[in-house]
matplotlib code that plots the C-alpha trace (Angstrom):
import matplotlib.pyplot as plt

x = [-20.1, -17.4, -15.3, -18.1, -18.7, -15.0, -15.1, -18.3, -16.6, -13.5, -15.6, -18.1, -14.9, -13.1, -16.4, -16.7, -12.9, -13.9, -16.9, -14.8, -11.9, -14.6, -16.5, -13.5, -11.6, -15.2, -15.3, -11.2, -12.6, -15.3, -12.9, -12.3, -9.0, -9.0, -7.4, -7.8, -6.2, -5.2, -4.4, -2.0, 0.0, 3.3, 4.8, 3.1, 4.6, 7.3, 4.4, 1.8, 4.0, 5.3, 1.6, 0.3, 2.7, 1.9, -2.2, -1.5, 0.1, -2.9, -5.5, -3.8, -6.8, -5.9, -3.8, -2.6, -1.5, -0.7, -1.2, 1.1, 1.0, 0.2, -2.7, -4.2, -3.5, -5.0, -8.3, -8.8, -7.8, -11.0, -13.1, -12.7, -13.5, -10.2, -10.4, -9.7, -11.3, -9.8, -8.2, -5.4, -4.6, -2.0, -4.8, -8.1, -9.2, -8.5, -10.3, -13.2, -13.9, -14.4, -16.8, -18.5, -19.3, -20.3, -17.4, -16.6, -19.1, -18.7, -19.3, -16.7, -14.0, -12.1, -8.3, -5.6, -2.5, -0.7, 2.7, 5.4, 7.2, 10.2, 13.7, 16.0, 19.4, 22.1, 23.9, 27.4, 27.1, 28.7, 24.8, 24.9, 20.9, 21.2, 17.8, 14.6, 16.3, 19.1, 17.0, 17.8, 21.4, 20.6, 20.3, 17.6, 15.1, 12.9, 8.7, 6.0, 3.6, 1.3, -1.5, -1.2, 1.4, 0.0, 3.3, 4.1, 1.0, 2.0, 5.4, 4.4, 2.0, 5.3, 6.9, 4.3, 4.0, 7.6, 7.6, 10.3, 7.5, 8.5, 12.1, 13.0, 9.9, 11.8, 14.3, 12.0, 12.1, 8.9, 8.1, 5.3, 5.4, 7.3, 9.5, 10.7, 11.2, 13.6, 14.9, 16.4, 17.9, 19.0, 21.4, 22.3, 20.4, 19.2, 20.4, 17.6, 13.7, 10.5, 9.3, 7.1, 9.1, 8.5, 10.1, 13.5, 13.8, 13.5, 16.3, 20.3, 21.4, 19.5, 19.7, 17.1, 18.3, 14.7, 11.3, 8.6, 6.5, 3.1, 1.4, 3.1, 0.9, -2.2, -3.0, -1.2, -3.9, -4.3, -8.0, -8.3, -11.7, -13.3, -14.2, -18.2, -17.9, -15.5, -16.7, -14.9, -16.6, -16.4, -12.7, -12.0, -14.0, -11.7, -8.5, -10.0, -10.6, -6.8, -5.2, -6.9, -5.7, -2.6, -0.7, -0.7, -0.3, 2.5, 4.2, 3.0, 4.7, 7.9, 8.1, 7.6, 3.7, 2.0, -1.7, -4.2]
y = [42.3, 40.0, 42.1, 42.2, 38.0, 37.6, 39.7, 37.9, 34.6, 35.9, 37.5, 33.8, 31.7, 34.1, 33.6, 29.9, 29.2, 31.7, 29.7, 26.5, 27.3, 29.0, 25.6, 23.9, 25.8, 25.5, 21.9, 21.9, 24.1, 21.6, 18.8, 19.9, 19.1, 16.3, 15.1, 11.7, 10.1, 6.6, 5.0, 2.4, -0.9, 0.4, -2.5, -0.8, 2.3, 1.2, 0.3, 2.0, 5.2, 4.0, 3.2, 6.4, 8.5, 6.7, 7.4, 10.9, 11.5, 10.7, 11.4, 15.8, 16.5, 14.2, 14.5, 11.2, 11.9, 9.0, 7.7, 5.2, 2.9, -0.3, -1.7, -1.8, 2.2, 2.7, 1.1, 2.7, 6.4, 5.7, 4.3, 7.2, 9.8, 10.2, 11.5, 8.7, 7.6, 4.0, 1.8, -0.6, -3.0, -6.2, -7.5, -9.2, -9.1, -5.2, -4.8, -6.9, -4.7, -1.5, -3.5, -4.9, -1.6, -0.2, 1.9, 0.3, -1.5, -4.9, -4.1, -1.4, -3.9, -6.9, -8.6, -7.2, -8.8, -11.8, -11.0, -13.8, -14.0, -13.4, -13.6, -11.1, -10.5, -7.3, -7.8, -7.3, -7.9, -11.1, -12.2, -15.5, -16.6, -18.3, -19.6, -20.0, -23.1, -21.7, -18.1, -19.0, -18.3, -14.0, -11.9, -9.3, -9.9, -7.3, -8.2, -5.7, -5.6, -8.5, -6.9, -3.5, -4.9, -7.3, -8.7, -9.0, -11.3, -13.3, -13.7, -15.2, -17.2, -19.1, -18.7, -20.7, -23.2, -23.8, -24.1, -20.9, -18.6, -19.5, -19.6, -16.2, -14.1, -12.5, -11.4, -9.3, -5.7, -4.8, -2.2, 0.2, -0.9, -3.6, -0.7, 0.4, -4.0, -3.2, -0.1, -2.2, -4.4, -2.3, -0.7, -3.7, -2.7, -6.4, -9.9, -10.7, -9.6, -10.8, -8.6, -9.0, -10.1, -7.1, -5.1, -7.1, -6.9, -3.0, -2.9, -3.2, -3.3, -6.7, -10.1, -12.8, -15.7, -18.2, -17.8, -18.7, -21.5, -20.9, -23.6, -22.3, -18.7, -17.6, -16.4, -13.6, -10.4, -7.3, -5.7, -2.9, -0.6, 2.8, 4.4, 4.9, 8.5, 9.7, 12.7, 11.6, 8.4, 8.9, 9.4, 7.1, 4.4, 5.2, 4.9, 2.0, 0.4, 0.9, -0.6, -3.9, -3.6, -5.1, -2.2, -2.2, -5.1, -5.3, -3.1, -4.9, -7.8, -5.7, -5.5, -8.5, -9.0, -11.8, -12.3, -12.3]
z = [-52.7, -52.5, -50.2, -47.6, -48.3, -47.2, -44.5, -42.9, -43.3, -41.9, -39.1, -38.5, -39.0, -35.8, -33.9, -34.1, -33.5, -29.7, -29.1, -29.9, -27.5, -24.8, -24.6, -24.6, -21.9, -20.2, -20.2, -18.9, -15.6, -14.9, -14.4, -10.9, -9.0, -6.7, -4.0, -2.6, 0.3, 0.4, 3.9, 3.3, 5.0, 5.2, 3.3, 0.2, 0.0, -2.8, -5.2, -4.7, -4.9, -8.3, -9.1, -8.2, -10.3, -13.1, -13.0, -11.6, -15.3, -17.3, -14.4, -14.6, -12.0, -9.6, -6.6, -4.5, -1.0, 1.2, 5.2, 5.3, 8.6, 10.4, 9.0, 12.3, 13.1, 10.3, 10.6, 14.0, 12.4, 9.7, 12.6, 14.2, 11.3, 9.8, 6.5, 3.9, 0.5, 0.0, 2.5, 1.6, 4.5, 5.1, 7.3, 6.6, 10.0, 10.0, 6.9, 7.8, 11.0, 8.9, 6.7, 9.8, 10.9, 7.7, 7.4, 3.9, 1.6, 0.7, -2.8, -2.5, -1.4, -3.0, -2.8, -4.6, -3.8, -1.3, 0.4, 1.9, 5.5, 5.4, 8.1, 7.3, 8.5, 8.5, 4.9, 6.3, 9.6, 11.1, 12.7, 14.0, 12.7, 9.0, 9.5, 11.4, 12.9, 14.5, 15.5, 19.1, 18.3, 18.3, 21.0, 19.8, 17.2, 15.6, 14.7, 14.3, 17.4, 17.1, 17.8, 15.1, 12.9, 10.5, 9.1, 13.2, 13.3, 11.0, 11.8, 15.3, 13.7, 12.2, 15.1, 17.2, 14.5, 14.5, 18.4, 18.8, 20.4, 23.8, 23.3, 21.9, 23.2, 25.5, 22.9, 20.8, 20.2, 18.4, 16.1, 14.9, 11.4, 9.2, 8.0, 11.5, 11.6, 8.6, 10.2, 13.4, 11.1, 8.6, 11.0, 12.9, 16.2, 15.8, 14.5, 12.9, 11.7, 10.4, 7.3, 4.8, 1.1, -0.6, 2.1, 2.0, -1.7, -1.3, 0.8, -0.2, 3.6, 5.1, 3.1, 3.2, 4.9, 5.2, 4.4, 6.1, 4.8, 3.7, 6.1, 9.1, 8.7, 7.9, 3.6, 3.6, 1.6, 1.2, 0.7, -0.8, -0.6, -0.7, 2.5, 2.9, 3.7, 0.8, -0.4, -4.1, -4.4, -8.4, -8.4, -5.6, -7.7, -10.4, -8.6, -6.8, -10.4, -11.6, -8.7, -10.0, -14.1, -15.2, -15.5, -11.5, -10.8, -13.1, -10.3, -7.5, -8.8, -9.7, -6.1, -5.2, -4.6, -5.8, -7.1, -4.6]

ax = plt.figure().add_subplot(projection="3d")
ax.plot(x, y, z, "-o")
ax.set_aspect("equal")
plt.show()
């Protein structure tokens, strides 16, 4: 009798450690992998990388892939159907004409961080700009276009304000983004280049010579916010959540972002 007690234990013992690890390998295949795009302001690629890796390690389902750009590329690639689940743009006025035209909810959206102007020269060149002041002195001078490029809008904002517009308009070489900006100076194709902060301090081969002061520019933010027609709205919630705690922003400001 006590043989064939031991053996049923043995045998219910076997079956519930099955049905255990069934319903728990279950559970494991109904948290399904994810991918979620991110179309992004060039000048956060850095951080947002660095940010992603770390929720990718305790997020194992979720995959981050990225569409790095000018803030105003981007938001005419999600007006026009491109696949994205969260935008994060250097531009208000970008932002605000996806939420205008219901292409993000308002609820769905909110300000994350602030970025600075910056002029940047080569950092062994012999350039002959050591300030905005004497920015007359270069030859070539890189900016994001104006229109596309947020940081390019912002630097001739400062520009105007500081009456140099005019004077070295004509001198301009304009790029896609603020890192092609950092590109042309990077390898001396220019004298000087308005950037955004974060994207000088990423760099070892430009130096930053002036900075632009905050009155001379309009508040420099970047909205962040999930695309209406995500199909991952639950993950992209998620995602959209963490970009807001202290851990991120933590890297954010490792990089030289401030608090919106």
């Amino acid at each position: 009798m006590f043989k064939k007690y031991s053996i049923l234990t043995t045998a219910l013992t076997v079956f519930l450690l099955a049905a255990g690890c069934s319903a728990s390998q279950s559970s494991s295949d109904n948290e399904k992998e994810v991918t979620l795009t991110v179309s992004a302001a060039a000048s956060a690629q850095d951080a947002l990388e660095e940010i992603q890796k770390n929720y990718e390690k305790t997020h194992h389902n979720i995959t981050i892939q990225d569409n790095f750009g000018s803030s105003g590329a981007l938001q005419k690639q999600i007006s026009q159907g491109a696949g994205a689940d969260l935008f994060f743009s250097a531009a208000e006025d970008k932002f605000q004409k996806l939420v205008d035209d219901g292409d993000i909810a308002k609820k769905d959206s909110t300000d994350v961080v602030g970025n600075e102007i910056v002029l940047v020269v080569p950092k062994d060149g012999d350039s002959p700009v050591k300030s905005f002041d004497n920015l007359t002195d270069s030859e070539k001078i890189a900016l994001g276009t104006p229109e596309s490029v947020p940081a390019g809008a912002y630097g001739k904002e400062s520009l105007t304000k500081l009456s140099l517009w005019n004077k070295i308009k004509d001198k301009i070489v304009y790029g896609k983004d603020v890192r092609q900006v950092l590109s042309y100076v990077e390898t001396g194709n220019v004298d000087a280049g308005v950037v955004y902060k974060t994207d000088a301090l990423i760099s070892k081969k430009v130096k930053i010579v002036d900075e632009a002061k905050a009155d001379t520019h309009s508040p420099i933010v970047y909205p962040l916010g999930i695309v209406k027609d995500t199909k991952h709205h639950k993950e992209a919630k998620e995602f959209y959540d963490y970009l807001q705690t202290d851990e991120a922003m933590k890297v954010f400001e490792k990089y030289g972002f401030t608090a919106a």
